[in-house]
C-alpha positions in Angstrom: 1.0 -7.9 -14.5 3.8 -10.2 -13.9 4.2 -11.7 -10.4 5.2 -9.0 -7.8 7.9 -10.0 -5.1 6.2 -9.6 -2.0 7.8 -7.4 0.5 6.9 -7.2 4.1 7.9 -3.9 5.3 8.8 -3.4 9.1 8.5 -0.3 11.2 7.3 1.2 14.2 9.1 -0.6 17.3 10.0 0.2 20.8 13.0 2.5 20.8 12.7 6.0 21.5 13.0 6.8 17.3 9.5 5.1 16.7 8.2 7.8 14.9 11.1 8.2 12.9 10.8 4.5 11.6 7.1 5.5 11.4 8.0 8.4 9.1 10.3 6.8 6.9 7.6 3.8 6.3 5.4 6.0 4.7 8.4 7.7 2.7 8.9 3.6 1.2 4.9 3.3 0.8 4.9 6.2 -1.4 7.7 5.5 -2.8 8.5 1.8 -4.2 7.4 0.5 -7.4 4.3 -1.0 -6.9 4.5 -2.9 -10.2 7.6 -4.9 -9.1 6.3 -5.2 -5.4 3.6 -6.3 -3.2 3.7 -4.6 0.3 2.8 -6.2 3.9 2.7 -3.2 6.3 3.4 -4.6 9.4 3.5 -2.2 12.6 5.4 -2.8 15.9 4.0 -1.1 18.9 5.6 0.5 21.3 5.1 -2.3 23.2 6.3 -4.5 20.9 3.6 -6.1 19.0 3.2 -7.0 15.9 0.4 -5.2 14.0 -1.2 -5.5 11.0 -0.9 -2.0 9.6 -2.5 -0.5 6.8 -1.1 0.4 3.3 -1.5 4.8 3.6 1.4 6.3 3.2 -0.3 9.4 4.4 -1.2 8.0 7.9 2.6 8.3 8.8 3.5 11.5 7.9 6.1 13.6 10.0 4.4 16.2 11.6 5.7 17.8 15.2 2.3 18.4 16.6 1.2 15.1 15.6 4.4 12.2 15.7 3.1 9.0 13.4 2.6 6.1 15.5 1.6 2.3 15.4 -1.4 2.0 17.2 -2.2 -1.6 19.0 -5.7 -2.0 16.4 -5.8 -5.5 17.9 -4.5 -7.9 15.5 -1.7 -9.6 15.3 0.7 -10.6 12.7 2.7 -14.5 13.1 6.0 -14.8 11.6 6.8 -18.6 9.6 6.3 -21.4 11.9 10.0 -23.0 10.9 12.5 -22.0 8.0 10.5 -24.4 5.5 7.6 -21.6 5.6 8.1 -18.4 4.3 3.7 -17.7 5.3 3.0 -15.2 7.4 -0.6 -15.3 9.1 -2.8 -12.8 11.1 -5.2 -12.8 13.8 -7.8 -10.3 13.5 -9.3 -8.5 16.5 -12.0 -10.9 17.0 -9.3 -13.5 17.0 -10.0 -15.3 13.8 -6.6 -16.3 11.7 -6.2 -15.8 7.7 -3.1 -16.1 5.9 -1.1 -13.0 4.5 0.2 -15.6 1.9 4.2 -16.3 1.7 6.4 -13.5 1.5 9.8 -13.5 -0.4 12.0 -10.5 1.5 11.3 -7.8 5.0 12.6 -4.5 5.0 12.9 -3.6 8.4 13.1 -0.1 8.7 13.7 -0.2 12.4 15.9 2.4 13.9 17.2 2.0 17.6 17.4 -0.6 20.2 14.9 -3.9 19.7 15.3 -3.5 15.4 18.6 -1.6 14.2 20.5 -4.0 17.0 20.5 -7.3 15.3 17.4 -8.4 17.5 15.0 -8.6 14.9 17.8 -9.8 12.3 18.2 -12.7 14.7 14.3 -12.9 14.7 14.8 -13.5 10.2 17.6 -15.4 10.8 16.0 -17.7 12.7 13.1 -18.4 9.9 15.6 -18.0 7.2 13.6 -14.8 5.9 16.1 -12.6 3.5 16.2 -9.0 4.9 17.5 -5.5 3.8 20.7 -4.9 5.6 23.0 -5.6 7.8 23.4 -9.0 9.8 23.1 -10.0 13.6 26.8 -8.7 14.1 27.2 -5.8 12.4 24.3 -4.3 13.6 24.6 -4.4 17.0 28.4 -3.1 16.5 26.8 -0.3 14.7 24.0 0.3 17.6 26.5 0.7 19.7 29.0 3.8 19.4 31.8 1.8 22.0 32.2 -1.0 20.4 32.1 0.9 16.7 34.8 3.3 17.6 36.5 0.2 19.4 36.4 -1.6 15.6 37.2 1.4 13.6 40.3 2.2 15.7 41.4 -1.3 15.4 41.0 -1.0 11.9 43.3 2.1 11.4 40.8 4.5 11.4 40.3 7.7 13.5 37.5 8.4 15.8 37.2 11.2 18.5 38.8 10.3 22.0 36.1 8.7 24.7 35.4 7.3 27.7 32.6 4.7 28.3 31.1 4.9 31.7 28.4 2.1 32.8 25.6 2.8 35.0 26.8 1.2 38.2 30.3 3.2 38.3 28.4 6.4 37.6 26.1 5.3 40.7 29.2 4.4 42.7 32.0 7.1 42.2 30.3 9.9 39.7 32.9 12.3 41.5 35.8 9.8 40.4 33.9 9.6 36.8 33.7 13.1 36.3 37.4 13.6 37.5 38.4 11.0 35.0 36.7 12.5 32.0 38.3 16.0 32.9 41.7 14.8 33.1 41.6 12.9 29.8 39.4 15.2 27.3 39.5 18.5 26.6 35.7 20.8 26.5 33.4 21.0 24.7 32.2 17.2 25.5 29.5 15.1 24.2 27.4 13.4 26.5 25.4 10.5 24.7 23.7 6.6 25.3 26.1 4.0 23.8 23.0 2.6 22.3 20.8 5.1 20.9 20.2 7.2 17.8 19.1 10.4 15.9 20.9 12.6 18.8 18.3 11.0 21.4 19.3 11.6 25.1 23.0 13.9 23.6 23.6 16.6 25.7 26.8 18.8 24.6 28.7 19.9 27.6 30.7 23.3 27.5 31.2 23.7 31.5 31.9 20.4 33.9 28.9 21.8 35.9 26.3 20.6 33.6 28.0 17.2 33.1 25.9 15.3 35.8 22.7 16.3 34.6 23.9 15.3 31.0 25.0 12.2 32.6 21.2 11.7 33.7 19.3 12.3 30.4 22.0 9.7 28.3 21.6 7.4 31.4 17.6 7.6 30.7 18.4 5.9 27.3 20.3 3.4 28.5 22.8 2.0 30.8 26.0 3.2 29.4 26.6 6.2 28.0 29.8 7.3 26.2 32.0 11.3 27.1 33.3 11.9 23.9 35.8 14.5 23.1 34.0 18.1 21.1 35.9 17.9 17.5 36.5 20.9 15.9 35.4 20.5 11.8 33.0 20.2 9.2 30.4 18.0 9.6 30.0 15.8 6.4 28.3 12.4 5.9 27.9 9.8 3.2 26.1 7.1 1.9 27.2 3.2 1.3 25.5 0.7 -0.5 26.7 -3.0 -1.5 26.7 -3.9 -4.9 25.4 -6.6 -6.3 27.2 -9.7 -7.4 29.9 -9.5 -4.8 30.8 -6.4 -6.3 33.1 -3.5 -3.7 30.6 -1.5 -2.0 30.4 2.0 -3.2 29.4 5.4 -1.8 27.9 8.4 -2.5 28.4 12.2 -2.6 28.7 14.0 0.5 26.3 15.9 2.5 26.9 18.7 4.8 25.8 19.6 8.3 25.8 23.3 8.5 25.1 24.8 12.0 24.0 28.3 11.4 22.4 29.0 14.9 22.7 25.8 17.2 24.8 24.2 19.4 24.5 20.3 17.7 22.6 18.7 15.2 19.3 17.6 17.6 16.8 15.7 16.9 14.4 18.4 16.2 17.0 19.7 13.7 16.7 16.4 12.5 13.4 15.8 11.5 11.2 18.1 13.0 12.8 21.1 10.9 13.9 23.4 14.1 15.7 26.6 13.1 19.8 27.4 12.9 20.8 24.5 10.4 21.3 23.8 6.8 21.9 20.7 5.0 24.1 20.9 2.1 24.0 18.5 -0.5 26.3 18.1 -2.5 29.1 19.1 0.1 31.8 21.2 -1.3 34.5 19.2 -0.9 38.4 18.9 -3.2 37.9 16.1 -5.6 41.1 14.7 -3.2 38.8 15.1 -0.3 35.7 13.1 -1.5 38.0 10.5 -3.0 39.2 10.0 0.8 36.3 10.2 2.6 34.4 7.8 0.2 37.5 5.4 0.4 37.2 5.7 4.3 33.4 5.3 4.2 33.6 2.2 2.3 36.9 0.9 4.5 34.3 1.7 8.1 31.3 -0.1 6.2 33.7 -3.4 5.6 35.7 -3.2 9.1 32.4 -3.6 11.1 30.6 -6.3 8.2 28.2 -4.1 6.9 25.8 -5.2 4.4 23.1 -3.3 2.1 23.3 0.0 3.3 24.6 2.6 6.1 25.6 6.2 6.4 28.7 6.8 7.9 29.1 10.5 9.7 32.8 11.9 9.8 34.5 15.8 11.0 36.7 17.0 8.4 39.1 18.7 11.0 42.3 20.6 9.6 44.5 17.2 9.8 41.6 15.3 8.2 39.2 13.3 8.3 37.8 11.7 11.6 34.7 9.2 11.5 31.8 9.9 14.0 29.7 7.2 13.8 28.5 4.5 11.7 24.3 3.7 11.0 23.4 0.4 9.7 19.7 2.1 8.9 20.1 5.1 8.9 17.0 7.6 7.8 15.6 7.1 4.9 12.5 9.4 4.6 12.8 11.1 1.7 14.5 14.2 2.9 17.0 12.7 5.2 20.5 13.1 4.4 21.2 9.1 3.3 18.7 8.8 0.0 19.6 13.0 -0.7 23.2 11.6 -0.7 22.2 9.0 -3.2 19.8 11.2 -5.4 22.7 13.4 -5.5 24.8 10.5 -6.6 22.0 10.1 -9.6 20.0 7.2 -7.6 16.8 8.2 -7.1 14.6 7.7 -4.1 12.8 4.8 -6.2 15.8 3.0 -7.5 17.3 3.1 -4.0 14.4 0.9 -2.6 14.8 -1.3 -5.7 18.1 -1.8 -4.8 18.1 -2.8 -1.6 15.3 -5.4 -2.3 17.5 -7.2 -5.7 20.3 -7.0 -3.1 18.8 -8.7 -0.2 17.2 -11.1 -2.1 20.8 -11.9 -3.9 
């Protein structure tokens, strides 16, 4: 066998979506070409160390009753000491060191705060360790829905109206708050962290009774959260990838969000296959209407300096088409809605991690 590239592939972390990152690890285990690749597990805990993990795709299988997780087993994984070292060691639980050997690339499959952010991309940055995805800035612009929708509007683009409220003038004047988000957005509202993801801490306010105690569960997340205006539409989504060789990034076919008997698209809905929606992929869209939204897709991906990958979530309301949000990693087990895009597209689930290694190594 010719000489694999060896990836070390990231997940776990100490965000909220742990198990999600978790769940799509083992969808990458399975799924990537182990005759062109060599795989480092590595785990963070939800305290944030680094683990040694081990290479069973079936240990992190989604399953409600029993959420994968990295478990603290007692080793612990050391990144290069400078950027002349691409070596990675480990201690082992009685504390004796071995080398994991050099590594040429990390996937971090890292969703939510201390991984999608650019934290851990400044942690490769720093030891000049090539990485699937976005960079340092891009990421946290992504992570965090104000300063997204801040870009995108700059850009010429159209997002839902919002209001971002911090922790301290919610503590202050959450009367005045509350006043101010009635007077400038119409019901139904969305209630969600600035910096969180897969629907985590979202509360969708129909009656400005609730809104305090939606306030409280996106304030549990993190310490601001954004009111964001209910719009009326289909809700579709799309892949992007970069191409290689500096080539314009492209993007898939559409996917649909389908609410048959729920209010939003939760996180059970999500991944832990709750009742009342279907995903629809392809989307039935006009050959006009896929043509803009992929032009828009790629247009959101560039304004914010994506790289490698992201799915970018829009409403197609009556007037068009208005983005949601943007996700620099977004899931990627094998069900989720970004690789059914691309195996839609005629990518396969395989080629797709393939991809994203040539391109991160280019």
């Amino acid at each position: 066998m010719a000489e694999r590239t060896v990836v070390a592939l990231l997940f776990g972390g100490r965000s909220s979506e742990h198990s999600i990152s978790c769940a799509t690890a083992g969808g990458v285990l399975a799924a990537i070409d182990r005759s062109l690749y060599e795989v480092i597990p590595i785990g963070i805990t939800r305290d944030g160390a680094f683990v040694l993990e081990d290479d069973d795709a079936s240990k992190f299988t989604l399953d409600a009753s029993a959420m994968p997780s990295v478990l603290d087993n007692g080793t612990r994984v050391a990144w290069p000491s400078s950027a002349l070292s691409r070596e990675l060691t480990v201690l082992d639980a009685a504390g004796a060191a071995r080398s994991l050997g050099d590594i040429d690339v990390v996937f971090p499959i890292l969703h939510g705060p201390w991984g999608e952010d650019g934290t851990v991309q400044g942690l490769l940055e720093l030891v000049s360790l090539p990485y699937v995805g976005s960079g340092v800035l891009a990421s946290s612009l992504g992570m965090d829905k104000h300063f997204t929708k801040t870009v995108l509007a700059a850009s010429g683009i159209a997002v839902a109206p919002w209001q971002t409220v911090t922790a301290a003038a919610w503590a202050a004047t959450p009367t005045a708050v509350q006043d101010a988000a009635a007077s400038a957005l119409a019901l139904p509202v969305f209630v969600k962290p600035a910096r969180a993801g897969s629907s985590v801490g979202v509360s969708k306010v129909k009656d400005w009774s609730t809104f305090a105690a939606a306030m409280e569960v996106a304030f549990a997340e993190d310490d601001r959260v954004l009111v964001e205006e209910g719009i009326v539409g289909r809700e579709v989504e799309c892949g992007v990838l970069g191409s290689l060789g500096g080539a314009e990034p492209r993007a898939s076919v559409a996917g649909e969000v389908v609410m048959t008997d729920r209010e939003f698209y939760d996180f059970d809905a999500k991944y832990l296959g709750a009742a009342g929606i279907e995903l629809v992929c392809p989307a039935v869209l006009t050959d006009a209407e896929l043509a803009e939204m992929r032009e828009l897709a790629v247009r959101a991906f560039t304004a914010i300096g994506c790289e490698g990958l992201a799915r970018v979530d829009f409403f197609l309301t009556p007037t068009g088409f208005v983005v949601n949000e943007i996700n620099t990693m977004p899931g990627f087990t094998p069900i989720s809605m970004f690789p059914a895009c691309w195996i839609a597209t005629g990518v396969s689930y395989p080629a797709l991690i393939t991809h994203l290694l040539t391109l991160a190594l280019e």
